[in-house]
N, C-alpha and C positions, 0 to 999 in steps of 0.2 A: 504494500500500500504506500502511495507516494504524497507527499502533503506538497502541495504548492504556494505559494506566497500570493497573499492577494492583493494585485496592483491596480489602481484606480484607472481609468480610458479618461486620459484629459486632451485628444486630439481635439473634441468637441471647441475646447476652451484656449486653445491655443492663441490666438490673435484678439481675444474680444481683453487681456487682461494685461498685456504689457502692450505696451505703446512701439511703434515701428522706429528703427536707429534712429532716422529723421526725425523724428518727434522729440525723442528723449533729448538729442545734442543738442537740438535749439532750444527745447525748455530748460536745461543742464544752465547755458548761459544764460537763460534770461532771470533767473532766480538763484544766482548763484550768494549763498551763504556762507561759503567756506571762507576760511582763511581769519584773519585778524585785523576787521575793522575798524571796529570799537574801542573807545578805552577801558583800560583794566579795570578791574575790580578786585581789591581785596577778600582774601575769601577768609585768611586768619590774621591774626595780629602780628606786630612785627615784633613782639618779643618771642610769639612761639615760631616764627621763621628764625629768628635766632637761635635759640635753644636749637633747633633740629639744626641747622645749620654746625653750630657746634659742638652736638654730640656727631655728626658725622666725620668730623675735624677729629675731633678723639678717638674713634673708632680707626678711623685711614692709619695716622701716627701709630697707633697700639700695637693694629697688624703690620706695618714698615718693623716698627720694632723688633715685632717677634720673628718674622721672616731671617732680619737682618741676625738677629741671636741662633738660630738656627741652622745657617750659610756659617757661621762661625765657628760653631758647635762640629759642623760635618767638614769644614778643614781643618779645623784642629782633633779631630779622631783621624783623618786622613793621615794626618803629620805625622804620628805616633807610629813606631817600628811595631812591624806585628810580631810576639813572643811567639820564640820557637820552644 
C-alpha cells in the first residue's frame, strides 16, 4: 500500500495573484520605501548605548588577552627540551 502526499492544483490560480514583471518593476519604483530617508530616532538612551558599548570594549580586550596568554603558554611549552 503506497501513501501519497496531497498537493493542492493551483494552475487555476496562477496569474489572477501575482502581478506580471511589468507590473511589479514599475510599482517597485513608484513606492519605493527602502533605504534611509528619514531622520533617526532614538530607540534607547545614551547611557544604555554606552554601557553596551563598553561592556563590548571589555569583552574584545579580555578575549585579546586570553588569546594572547595562550600563544604564550604554547611557545613557551614548545621551548622546553622534551625528557628522554
Amino acid at each position: 500500500m503506497s501513501r501519497r502526499a496531497y498537493v493542492p492544483n493551483i494552475a487555476s490560480a496562477r496569474g489572477s495573484a501575482v502581478p506580471r514583471r511589468s507590473e511589479r518593476r514599475a510599482s517597485s519604483f513608484k513606492t519605493c520605501d527602502a533605504g534611509f530617508h528619514g531622520a533617526t530616532t532614538p530607540t534607547a538612551s545614551s547611557h544604555l548605548s554606552n554601557a553596551v558599548a563598553a561592556t563590548i570594549a571589555v569583552g574584545t580586550l579580555s578575549l585579546c588577552a586570553g588569546v594572547t596568554l595562550a600563544v604564550l603558554a604554547i611557545k613557551a611549552s614548545l621551548a622546553l627540551p622534551i625528557p628522554t
